[in-house]
N, C-alpha and C positions, 0 to 999 in steps of 0.2 A: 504493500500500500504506500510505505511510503517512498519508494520508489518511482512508483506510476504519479504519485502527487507531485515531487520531486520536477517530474519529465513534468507534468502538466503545468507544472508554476513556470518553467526554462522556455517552455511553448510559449503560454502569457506572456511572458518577459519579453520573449524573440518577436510577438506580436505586436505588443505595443511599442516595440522600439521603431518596428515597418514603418505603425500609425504615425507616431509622432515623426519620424524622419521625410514622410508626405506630408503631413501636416507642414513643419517647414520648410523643404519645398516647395510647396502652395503658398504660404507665405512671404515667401520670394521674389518668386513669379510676381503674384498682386502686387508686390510691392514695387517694382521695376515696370509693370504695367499702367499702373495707376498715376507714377509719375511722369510716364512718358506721355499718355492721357494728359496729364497738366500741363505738359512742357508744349506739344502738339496743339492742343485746343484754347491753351491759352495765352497762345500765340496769334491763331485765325482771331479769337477775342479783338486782342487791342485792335490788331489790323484795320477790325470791320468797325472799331468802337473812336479810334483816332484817324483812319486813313477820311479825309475830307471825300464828299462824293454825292452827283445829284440825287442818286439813291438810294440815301440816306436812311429812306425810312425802311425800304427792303432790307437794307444791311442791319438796321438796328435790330430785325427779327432775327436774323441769322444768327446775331453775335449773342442774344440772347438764348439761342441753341447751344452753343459754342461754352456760353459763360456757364450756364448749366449743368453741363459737362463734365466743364472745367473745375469749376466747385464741388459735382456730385463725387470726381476722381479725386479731389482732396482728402473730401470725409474718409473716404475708402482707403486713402495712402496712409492720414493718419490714426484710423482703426488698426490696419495691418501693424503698422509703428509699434502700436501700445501692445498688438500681441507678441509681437516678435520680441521687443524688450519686459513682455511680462509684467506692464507699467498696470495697475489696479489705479493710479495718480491719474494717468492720463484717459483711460477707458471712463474716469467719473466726469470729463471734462466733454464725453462725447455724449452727439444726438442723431437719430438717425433723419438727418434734413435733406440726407443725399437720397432716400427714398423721393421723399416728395418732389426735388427737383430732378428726380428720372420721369415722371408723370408728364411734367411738362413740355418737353424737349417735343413729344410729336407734333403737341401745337402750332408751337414757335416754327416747329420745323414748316408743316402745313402752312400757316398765314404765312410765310417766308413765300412759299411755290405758287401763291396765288398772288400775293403781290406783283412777283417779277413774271407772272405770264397775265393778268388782267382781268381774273377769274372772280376777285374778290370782291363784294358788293361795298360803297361805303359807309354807308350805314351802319352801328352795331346792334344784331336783333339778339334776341335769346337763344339763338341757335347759333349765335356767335360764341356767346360766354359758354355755351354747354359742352363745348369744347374742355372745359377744365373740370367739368365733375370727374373726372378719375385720378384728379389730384386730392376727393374728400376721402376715401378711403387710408390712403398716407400719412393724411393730417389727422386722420383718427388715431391712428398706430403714432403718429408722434405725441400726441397728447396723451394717449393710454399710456405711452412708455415713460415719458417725466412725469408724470403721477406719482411715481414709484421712488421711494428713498435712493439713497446712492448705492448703496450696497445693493443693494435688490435688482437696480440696473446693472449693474457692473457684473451679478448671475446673469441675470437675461442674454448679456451678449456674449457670456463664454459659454452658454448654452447655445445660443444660435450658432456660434463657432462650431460647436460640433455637430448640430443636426436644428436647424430651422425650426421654427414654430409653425401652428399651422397660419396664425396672423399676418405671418413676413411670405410666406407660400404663397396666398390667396392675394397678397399687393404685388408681389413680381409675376405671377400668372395674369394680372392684371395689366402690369406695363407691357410685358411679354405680346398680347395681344392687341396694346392699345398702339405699340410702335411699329406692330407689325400691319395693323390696318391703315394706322397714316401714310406708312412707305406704301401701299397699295394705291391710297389717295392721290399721292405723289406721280404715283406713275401714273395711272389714270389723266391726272392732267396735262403731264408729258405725252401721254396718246394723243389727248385729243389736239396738243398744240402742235405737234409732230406733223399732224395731217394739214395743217396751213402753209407750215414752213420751218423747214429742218434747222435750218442755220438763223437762229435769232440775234439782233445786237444789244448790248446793253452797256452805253456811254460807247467806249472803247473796246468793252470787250466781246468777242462772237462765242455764244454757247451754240455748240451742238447738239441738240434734243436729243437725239438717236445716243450718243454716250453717256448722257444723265440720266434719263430712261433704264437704261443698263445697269448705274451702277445702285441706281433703287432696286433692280432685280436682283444684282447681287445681296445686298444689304438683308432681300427679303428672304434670300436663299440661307446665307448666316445665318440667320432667325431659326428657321426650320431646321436647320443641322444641328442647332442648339438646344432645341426644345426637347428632342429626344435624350442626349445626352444630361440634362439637366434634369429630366425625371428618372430617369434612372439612379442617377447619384444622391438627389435630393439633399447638398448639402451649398449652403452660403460661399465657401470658397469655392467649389468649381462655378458656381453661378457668375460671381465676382470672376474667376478666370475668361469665363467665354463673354463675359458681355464687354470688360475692356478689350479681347481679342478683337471683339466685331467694329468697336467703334475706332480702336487703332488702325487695322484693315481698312477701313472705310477713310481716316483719316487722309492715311497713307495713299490710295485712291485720290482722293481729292486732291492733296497735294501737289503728287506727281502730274495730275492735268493739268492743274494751274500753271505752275511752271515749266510742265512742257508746250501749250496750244496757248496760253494767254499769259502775259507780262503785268501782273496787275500793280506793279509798281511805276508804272508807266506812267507820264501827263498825258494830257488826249494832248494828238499832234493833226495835224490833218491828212486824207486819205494817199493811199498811193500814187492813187488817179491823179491828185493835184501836182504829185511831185514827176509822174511821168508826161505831162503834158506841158510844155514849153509856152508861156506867157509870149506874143509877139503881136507887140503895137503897131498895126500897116494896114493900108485901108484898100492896096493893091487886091489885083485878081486874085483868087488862088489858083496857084500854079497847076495846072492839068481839070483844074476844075471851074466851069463858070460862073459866073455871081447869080445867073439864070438858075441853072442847075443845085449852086448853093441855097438859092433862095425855096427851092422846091423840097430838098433834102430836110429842110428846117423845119418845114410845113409838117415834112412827113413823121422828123421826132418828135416834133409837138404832140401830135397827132397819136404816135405812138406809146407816145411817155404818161399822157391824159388817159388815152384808152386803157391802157395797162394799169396805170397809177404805179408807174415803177417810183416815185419819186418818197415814195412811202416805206419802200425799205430802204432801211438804213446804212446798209452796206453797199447801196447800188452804186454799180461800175460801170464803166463803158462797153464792158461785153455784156452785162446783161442789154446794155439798151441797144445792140448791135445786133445779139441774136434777137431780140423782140420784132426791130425794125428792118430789121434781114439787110442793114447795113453795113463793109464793112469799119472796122475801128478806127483805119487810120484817117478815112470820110471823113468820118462821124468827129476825129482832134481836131481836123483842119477846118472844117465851118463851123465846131466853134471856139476855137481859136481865133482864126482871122478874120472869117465873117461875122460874126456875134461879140468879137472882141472880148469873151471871156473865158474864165478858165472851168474845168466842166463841174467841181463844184458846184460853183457861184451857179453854173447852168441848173445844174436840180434844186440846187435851195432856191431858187425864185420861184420853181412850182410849190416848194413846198412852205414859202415863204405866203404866197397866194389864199392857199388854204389853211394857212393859221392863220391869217388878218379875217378869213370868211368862217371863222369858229369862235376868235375874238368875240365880235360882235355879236353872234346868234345867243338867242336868248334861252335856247335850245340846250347848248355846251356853259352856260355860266356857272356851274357847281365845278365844272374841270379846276385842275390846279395845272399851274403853267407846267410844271415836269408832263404832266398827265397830256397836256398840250404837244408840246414836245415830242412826245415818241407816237402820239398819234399823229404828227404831221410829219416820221418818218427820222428827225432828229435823235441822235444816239443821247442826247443828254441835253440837260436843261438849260446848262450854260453855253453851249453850243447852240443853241435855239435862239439864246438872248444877246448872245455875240452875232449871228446872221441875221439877226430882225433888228440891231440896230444897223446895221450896217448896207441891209437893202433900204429900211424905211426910213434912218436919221433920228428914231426914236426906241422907246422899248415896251415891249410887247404890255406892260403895265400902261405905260400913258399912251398907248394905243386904243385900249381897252376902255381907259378912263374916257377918254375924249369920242369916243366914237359909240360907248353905249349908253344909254338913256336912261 
């Protein structure tokens, strides 16, 4: 007998050394995750919170995602801290806030993808704010949980440490499904803007729909691969492993497209078009072509550019209005270069110059706000809008408005 007890205590022994030797390497891991989570996310933060920008108000939802994040992967870093140092000091100092701000992130994320595609109504109705009830469930569990003396908290979370309650269960099954519906939401309106037009501008930068589309799928697929795993284990740190895995993943995503397809430290400069097209003051023929012929070509871009409303994307170039007009390009520089005397900017912002003076005044568009103006009249940004409308009218688009509407 006691032999066999002997073996069975050396068994025990040899088991819990497994456990705990997983345990901290779990706690490692988190530990290295969660800060690269802060370092990563709150980083995009300041970016979107200090970089100046007509988009102000889009960015300020994003960075509200971001900040989220960024503070939820705090709480988490310095949870992991107190266990690793076995600090009882520090564990009375925590709360679980990073629950609550994981609830939010889909929203912020959501109002984010509706602002920068056009979707969102301005008004705020009650199916605006009901967006956050899956943040009251959190706020229950955080008030349930400071309830509770210090000591009493400070069990709770070396108990969750090793196996969940069913309280903290029922709130990540909860976000588990509420981020996973937003990124659905998300994509959904990626589909349906996809179908207008792949390549959108926004100020100076081009998103590709078809690659953001994608990486919600990704995002969605993470989700899924983790859900299984996380029931099965049913414990806080693998939970905590896979959900900084997915949003480092998705970070790292991000990042890399930013800096690889768009410069977002960039000033806006103006388009290629301007700088491949040679300004030349002269009121001569143009060479191989007549002023006849000129003047009919011109008719025919007008013509073409109104029918089409090419003047409304923002990125529009001289091949788009070449393939439109079945023109070709080097045509299309020289009359208006020399015949029109300008350079092919200046050429499309005066259509588009047109139909913001005729949205100004309509009584129709008076709720718009001039950004709102601005990319509805094809302009990548607001101050771009307010630099070309002074500079066709001699005024700006505010004491235009003043003076012309009633």
């Amino acid at each position: 007998m006691n032999c066999l007890f002997n073996g069975f205590t050396k068994t025990a022994s040899l088991d819990n050394c497994i456990f705990r030797s997983a345990l901290n390497t779990m706690i490692m891991i988190i530990k290295y995750l969660s800060f690269l989570a802060i370092v990563i996310f709150g980083f995009f933060t300041i970016i979107l919170f200090v970089k100046k920008s007509t988009t102000n108000k889009r960015n300020r939802l994003l960075a509200c995602f971001f900040l989220a994040t960024t503070i939820s992967s705090s709480f988490l870093f310095y949870l992991y801290i107190a266990f690793d140092e076995h600090s009882t000091i520090m564990l009375q100092y925590y709360f679980p806030l990073d629950i609550c701000l994981l609830t939010l992130m889909g929203p912020f994320l959501y109002f984010h993808m509706q602002q920068c595609f056009g979707q969102r109504k301005k008004e705020r109705t009650v199916q605006h704010y009901s967006h956050f009830l899956t943040a009251i469930p959190s706020a229950m569990y955080l008030g349930y949980f400071m309830r509770f003396p210090v000591q009493q908290r400070i069990a709770i979370l070396q108990q969750n440490y090793i196996h969940e309650s069913w309280q903290l269960q029922i709130i990540k099954a909860i976000f588990i499904i509420q981020i996973l519906l937003y990124f659905v939401a998300c994509t959904v309106i990626l589909k349906k803007t996809e179908r207008k037009n792949r390549i959108i501008s926004m100020g100076i930068i081009k998103i590709d729909i078809w690659w953001l589309q994608n990486y919600f799928i990704v995002n969605i697929a993470l989700i899924i691969v983790a859900i299984p795993i996380y029931m099965v284990y049913n414990n806080d740190n693998i939970y905590s492993i896979l959900l900084l895995m997915t949003v480092i993943i998705e970070s790292i995503l991000l990042l890399s497209k930013a800096l690889w397809q768009i410069n977002i430290y960039e000033e806006e400069k103006e388009s290629d078009d301007e700088l491949e097209i040679p300004f030349r003051n002269t009121n001569r023929t143009i060479k191989h072509i007549t002023n006849e012929n000129a003047d009919k070509w011109i008719d025919q871009l007008t013509q073409t550019i109104e029918k089409h409303k090419l003047y409304l994307k923002a990125d529009c170039t001289i091949n788009d209005i070449s393939k439109a007009s079945e023109l070709p390009r080097h045509i299309i520089s020289k009359i208006i270069n020399n015949r029109l005397q300008m350079k092919f900017p200046d050429f499309i912002n005066a259509f588009r110059i047109k139909i913001a003076k005729e949205i100004l005044v309509d009584k129709e568009f008076q709720d718009l706000t001039f950004e709102s103006i601005a990319l509805k009249c094809g302009f990548g940004s607001k101050s771009n809008f307010n630099k070309k409308f002074k500079k066709f009218t001699n005024t700006t688009p505010t004491q235009y408005k003043r003076r012309n509407v009633k």
